[in-house]
C-alpha positions as CSV (number, residue, x, y, z in Angstrom):
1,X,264.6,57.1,158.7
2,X,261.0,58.8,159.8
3,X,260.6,60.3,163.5
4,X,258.6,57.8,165.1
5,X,257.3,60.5,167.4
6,X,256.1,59.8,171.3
7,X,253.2,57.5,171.7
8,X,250.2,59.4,171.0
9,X,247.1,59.3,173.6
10,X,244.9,56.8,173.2
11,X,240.9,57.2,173.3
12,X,241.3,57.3,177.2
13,X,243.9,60.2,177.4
14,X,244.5,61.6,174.6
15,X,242.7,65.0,173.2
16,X,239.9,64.6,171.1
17,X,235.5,64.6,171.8
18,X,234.4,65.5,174.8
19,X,234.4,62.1,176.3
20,X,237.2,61.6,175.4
21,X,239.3,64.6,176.8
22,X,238.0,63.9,180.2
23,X,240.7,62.0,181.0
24,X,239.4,58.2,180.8
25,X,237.8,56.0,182.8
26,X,238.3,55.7,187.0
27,X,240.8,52.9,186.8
28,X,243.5,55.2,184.5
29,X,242.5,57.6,186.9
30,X,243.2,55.7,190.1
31,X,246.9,54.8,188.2
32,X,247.5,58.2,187.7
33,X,247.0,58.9,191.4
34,X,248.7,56.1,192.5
35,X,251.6,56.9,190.3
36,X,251.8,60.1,191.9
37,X,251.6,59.4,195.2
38,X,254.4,57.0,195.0
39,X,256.8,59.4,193.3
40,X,255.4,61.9,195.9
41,X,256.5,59.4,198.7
42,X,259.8,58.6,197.4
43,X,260.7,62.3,196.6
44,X,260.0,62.2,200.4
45,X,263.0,59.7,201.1
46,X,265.5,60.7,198.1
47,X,265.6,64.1,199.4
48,X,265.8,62.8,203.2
49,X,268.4,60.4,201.6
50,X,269.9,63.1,200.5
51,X,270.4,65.1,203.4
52,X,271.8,62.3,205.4
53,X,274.4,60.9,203.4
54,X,277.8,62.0,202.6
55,X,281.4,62.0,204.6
56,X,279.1,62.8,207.7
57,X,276.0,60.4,208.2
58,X,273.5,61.8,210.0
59,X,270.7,60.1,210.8
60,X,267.3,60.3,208.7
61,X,265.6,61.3,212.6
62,X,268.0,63.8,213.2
63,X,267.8,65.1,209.9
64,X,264.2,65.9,210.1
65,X,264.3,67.0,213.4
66,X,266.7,69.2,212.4
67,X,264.5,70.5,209.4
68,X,262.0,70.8,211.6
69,X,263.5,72.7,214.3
70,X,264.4,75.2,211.6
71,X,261.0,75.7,210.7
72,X,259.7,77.1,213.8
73,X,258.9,73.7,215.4
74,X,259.9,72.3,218.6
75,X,258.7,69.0,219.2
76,X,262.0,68.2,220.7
77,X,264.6,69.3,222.4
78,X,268.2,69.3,220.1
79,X,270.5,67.4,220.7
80,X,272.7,67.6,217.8
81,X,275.5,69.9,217.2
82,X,275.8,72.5,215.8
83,X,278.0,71.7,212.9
84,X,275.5,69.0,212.1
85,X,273.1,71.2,211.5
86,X,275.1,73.9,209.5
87,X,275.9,70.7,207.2
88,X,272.5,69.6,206.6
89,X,270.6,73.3,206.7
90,X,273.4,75.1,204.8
91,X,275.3,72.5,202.3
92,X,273.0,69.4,202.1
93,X,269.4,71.2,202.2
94,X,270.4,73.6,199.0
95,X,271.9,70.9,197.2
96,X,268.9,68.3,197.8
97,X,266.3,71.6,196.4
98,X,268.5,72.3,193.6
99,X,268.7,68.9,192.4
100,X,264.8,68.3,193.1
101,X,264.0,71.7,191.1
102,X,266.5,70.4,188.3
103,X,265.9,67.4,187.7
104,X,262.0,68.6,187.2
105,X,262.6,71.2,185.1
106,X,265.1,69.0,182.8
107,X,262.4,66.4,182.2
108,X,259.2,68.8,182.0
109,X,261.3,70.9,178.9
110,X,262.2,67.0,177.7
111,X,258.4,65.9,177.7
112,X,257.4,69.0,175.7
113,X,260.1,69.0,173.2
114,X,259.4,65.8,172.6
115,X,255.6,66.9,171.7
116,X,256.8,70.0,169.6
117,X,259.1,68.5,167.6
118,X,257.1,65.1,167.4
119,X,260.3,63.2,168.0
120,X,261.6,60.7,171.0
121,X,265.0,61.7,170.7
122,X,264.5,65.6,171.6
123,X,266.1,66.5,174.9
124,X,267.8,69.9,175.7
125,X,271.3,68.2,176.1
126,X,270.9,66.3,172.5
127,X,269.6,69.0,170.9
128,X,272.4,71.4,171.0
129,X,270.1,73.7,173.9
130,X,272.0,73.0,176.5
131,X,275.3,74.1,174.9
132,X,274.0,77.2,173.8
133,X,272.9,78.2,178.0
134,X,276.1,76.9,178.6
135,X,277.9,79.2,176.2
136,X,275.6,82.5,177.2
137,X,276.8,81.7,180.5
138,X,280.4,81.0,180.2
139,X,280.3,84.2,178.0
140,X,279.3,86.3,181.3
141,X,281.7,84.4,183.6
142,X,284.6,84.8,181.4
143,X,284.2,88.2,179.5
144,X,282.9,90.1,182.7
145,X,279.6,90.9,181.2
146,X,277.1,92.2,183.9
147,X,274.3,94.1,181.8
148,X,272.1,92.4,183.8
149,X,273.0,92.3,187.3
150,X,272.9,89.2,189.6
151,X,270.7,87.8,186.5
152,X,273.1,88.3,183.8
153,X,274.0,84.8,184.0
154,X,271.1,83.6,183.6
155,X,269.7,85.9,180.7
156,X,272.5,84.9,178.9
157,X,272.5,81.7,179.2
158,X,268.5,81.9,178.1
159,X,269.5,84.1,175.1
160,X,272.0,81.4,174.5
161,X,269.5,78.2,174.5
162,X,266.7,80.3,172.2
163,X,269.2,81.0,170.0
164,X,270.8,77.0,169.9
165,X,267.5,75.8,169.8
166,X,265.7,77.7,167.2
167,X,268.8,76.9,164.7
168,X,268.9,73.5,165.6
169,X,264.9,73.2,164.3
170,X,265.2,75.5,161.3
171,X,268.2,73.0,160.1
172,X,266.9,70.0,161.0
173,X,263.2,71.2,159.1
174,X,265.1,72.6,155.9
175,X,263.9,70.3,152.8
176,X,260.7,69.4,154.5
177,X,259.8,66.6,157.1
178,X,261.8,66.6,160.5
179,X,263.7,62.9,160.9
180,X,265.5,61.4,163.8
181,X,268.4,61.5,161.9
182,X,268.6,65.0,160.7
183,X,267.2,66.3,164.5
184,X,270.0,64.5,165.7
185,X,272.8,65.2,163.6
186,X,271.9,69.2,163.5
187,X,272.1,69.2,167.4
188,X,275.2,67.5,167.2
189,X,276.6,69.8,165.1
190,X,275.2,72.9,166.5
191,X,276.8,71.7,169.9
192,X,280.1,70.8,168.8
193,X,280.2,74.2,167.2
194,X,279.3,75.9,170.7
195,X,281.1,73.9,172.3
196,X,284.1,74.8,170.3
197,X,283.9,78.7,171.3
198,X,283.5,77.5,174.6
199,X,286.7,76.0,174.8
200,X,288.1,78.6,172.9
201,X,286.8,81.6,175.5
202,X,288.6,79.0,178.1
203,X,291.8,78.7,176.2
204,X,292.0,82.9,176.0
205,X,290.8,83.6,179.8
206,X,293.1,85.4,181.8
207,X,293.2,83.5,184.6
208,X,294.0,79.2,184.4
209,X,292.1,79.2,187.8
210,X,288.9,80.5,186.3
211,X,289.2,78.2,183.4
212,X,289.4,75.3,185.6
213,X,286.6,76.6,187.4
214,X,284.1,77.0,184.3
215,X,285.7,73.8,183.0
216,X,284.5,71.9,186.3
217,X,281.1,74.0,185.5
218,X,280.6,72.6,182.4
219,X,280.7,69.2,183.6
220,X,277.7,70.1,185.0
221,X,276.8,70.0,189.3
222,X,275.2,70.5,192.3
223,X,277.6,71.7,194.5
224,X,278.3,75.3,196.4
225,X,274.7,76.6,195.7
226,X,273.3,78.4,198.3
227,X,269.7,79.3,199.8
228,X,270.2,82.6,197.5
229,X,270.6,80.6,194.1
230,X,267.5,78.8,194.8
231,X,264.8,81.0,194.1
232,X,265.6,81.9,190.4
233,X,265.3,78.0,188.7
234,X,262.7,77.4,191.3
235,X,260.5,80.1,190.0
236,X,261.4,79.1,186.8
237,X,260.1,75.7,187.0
238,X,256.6,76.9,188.6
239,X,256.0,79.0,185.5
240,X,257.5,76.3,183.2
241,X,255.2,73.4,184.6
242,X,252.0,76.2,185.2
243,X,252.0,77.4,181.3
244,X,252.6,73.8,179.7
245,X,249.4,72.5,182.1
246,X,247.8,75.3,180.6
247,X,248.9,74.2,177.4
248,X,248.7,70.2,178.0
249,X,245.3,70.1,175.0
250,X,247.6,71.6,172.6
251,X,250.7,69.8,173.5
252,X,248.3,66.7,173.0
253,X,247.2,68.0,169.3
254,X,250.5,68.4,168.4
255,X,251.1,64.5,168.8
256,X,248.5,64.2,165.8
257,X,249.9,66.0,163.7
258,X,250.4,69.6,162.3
259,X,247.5,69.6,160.0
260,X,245.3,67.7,162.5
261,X,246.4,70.3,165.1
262,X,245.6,73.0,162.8
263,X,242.4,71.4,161.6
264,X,241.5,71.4,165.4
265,X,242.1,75.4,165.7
266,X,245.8,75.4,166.9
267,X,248.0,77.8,165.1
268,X,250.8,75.6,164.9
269,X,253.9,77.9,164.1
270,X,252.6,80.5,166.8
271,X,252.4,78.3,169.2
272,X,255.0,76.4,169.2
273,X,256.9,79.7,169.0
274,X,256.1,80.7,172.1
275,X,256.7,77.2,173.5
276,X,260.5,77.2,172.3
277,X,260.6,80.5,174.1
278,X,259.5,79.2,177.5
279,X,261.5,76.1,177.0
280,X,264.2,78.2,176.4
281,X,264.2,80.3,179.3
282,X,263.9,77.0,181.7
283,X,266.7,74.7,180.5
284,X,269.0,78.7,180.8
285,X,268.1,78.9,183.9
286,X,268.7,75.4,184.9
287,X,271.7,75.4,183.5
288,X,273.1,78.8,184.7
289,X,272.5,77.5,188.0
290,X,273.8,73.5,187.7
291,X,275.9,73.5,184.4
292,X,274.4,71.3,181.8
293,X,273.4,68.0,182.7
294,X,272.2,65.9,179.9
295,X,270.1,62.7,179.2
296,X,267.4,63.5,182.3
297,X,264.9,64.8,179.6
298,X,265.6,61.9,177.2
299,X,265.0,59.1,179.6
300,X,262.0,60.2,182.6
301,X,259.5,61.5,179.8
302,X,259.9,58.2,178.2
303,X,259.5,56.3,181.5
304,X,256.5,58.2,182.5
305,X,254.4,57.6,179.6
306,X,254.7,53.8,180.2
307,X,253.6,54.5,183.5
308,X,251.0,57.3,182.7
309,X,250.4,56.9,179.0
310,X,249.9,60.1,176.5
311,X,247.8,62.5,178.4
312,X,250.8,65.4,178.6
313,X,248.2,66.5,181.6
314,X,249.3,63.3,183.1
315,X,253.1,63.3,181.9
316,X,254.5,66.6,183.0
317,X,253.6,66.0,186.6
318,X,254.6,62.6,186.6
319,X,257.9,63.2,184.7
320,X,258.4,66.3,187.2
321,X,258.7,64.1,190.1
322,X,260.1,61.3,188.5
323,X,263.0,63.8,187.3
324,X,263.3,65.1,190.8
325,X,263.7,61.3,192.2
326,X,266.3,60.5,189.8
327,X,268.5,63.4,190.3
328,X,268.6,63.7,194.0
329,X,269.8,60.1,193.5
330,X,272.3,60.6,190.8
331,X,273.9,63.3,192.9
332,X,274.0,61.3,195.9
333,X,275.9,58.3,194.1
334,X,278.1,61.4,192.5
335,X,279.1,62.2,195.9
336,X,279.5,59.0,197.4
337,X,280.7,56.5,194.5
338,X,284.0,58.0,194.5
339,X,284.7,59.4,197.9
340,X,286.1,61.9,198.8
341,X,286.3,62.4,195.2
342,X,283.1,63.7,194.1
343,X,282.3,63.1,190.6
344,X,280.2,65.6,188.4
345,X,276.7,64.7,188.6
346,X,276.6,65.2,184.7
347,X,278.9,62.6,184.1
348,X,276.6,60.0,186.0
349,X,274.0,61.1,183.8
350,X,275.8,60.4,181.0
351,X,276.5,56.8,181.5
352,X,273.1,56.2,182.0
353,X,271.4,58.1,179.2
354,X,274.0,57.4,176.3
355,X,272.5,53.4,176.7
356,X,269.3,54.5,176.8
357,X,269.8,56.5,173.5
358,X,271.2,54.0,171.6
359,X,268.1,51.8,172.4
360,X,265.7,54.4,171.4
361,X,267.7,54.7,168.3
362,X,267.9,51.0,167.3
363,X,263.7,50.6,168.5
364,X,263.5,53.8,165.9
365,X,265.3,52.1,163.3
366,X,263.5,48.7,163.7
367,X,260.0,50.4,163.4
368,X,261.1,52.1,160.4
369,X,262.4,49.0,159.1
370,X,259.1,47.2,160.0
371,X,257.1,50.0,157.6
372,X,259.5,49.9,154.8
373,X,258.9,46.2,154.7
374,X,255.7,46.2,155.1
């Protein structure tokens, strides 16, 4: 079965002459910017949402008034108490950023995958990348390692993805043309392999306490982060989304093809290189700080496109937000579905993107169908 891969931009978005790189015509435009706009707006309430909601409601006013006051602002006097606001400004405010900064990051290194690999099935989580952060990280937690300092964790954990990744592509590229298939079944296999030693390195720790703890990790979650644990993946994401704008035109050549991409002066294998790198170093952060959460760069790069089409200078903006959105939202029903229980956000995200997998798979094997016959 042939990788159908994501839909290439059309003569209105996609790279190519002049004209044509532009961007298209005013009304694509004014649907970009509309697009936008809304996903700006409803980041606005998920993360407002977000704040309010959980065993103590406060309301969307006070919340905001109490964001603002924080800020330096005093449009009004306070009248909430005090352990109102240490709820929202010290446990709800982190955990609403982390999930926005997440969920972006996921489904920006989703979108690109997706062009560098020209298949609609990459996703960190699928493709074994996650696993590997997940074992650099559970590798520092468990053995003690602290080369690094306070950003051990997350080096290993990015020395784990590079290392999952680049395996998973030099397997699933051995005997020529990359398929859905083999893509597929090498990440499966590379992650059932990590995720083996993982569960070995839990099975030998010293304490059952940490195990449970790096078992509850692995699940993948928002919780306990603090205002210090923020600024790592958010500075991750910046460079992430800055360098792949940067690199949107080649990201678009890719989507043509190798040869066409090279025809048009990319060097292919250098480039994308460098890509796996940066992707690399964004899902370890991400997942040093959350624990792997799969499925969010499978499904929003997909939604987007209908939305956006092609134009990766229109998709990893869009899908940035639109990632945000959705996980702010999957960690509120995570805390709230099962109250008090709170249920690992990574789980949620797991019921909805193992569906959504299995229809990409069967439109994939359709359309292969369709050219075979043909």
């Amino acid at each position: 079965m042939t990788a159908t891969a994501p839909a290439a931009p059309d003569a209105r978005t996609g790279p190519g002459p002049r004209g044509r790189a532009s961007g298209g015509g005013g009304p694509r435009r004014a649907s970009f910017a509309f697009t936008l706009v809304v996903l700006g707006v409803l980041l606005v309430v998920s993360a407002t949402a977000g704040m309010a909601i959980g065993s103590v409601h406060v309301p969307p006013g006070e919340v905001w008034g109490i964001v603002t006051h924080a800020l330096g602002a005093d449009w009004s006097e306070p009248t909430w108490s005090r352990a109102r606001e240490t709820i929202v400004l010290d446990v709800r405010a982190p955990r609403v950023l982390l999930g926005v900064v997440t969920g972006a990051g996921l489904s920006v290194v989703g979108a690109a995958l997706q062009a560098l690999v020209r298949n609609p099935l990459a996703e960190p989580y699928l493709l074994g990348v996650s696993s590997g952060a997940a074992l650099g990280a559970v590798c520092v937690i468990v053995l003690g390692v602290g080369v690094f300092g306070a950003l051990s964790l997350s080096v290993a954990a990015f020395a784990g993805a590079l290392l999952a990744l680049v395996v998973v592509y030099v397997t699933a590229r051995a005997g020529g043309r990359i398929t859905s298939v083999r893509l597929v079944l090498s990440g499966v296999a590379v992650a059932a392999v990590l995720t083996a030693v993982v569960d070995l390195l839990l099975l030998t720790s010293g304490t059952g306490d940490q195990a449970r703890a790096v078992l509850a990790w692995t699940l993948g979650g928002l919780g306990g982060v603090r205002w210090a644990g923020l600024w790592l993946p958010a500075a991750a994401l910046l460079l992430g989304i800055g360098v792949l704008l940067v690199q949107a035109r080649s990201l678009n050549l890719l989507l043509s093809g190798e040869e066409a991409a090279a025809t048009m002066g990319l060097d292919v294998a250098r480039f994308r290189a460098r890509m796996f790198v940066l992707l690399s170093l964004v899902t370890g952060v991400m997942v040093a700080a959350t624990g792997p959460i799969g499925f969010v760069g499978l499904m929003l790069p997909h939604m987007v496109r209908v939305l956006v089409g092609g134009d990766h200078r229109r998709v990893l903006p869009t899908a940035a937000l639109g990632g945000a959105v959705f996980l702010v939202w999957a960690d509120i029903a995570a805390r709230t579905v099962a109250a008090p229980m709170e249920i690992p956000v990574g789980v949620l995200t797991a019921l909805c993107g193992g569906p959504f997998f299995l229809c990409l798979m069967r439109r994939d094997a359709r359309r292969a169908t369709d050219r075979g016959v043909g």
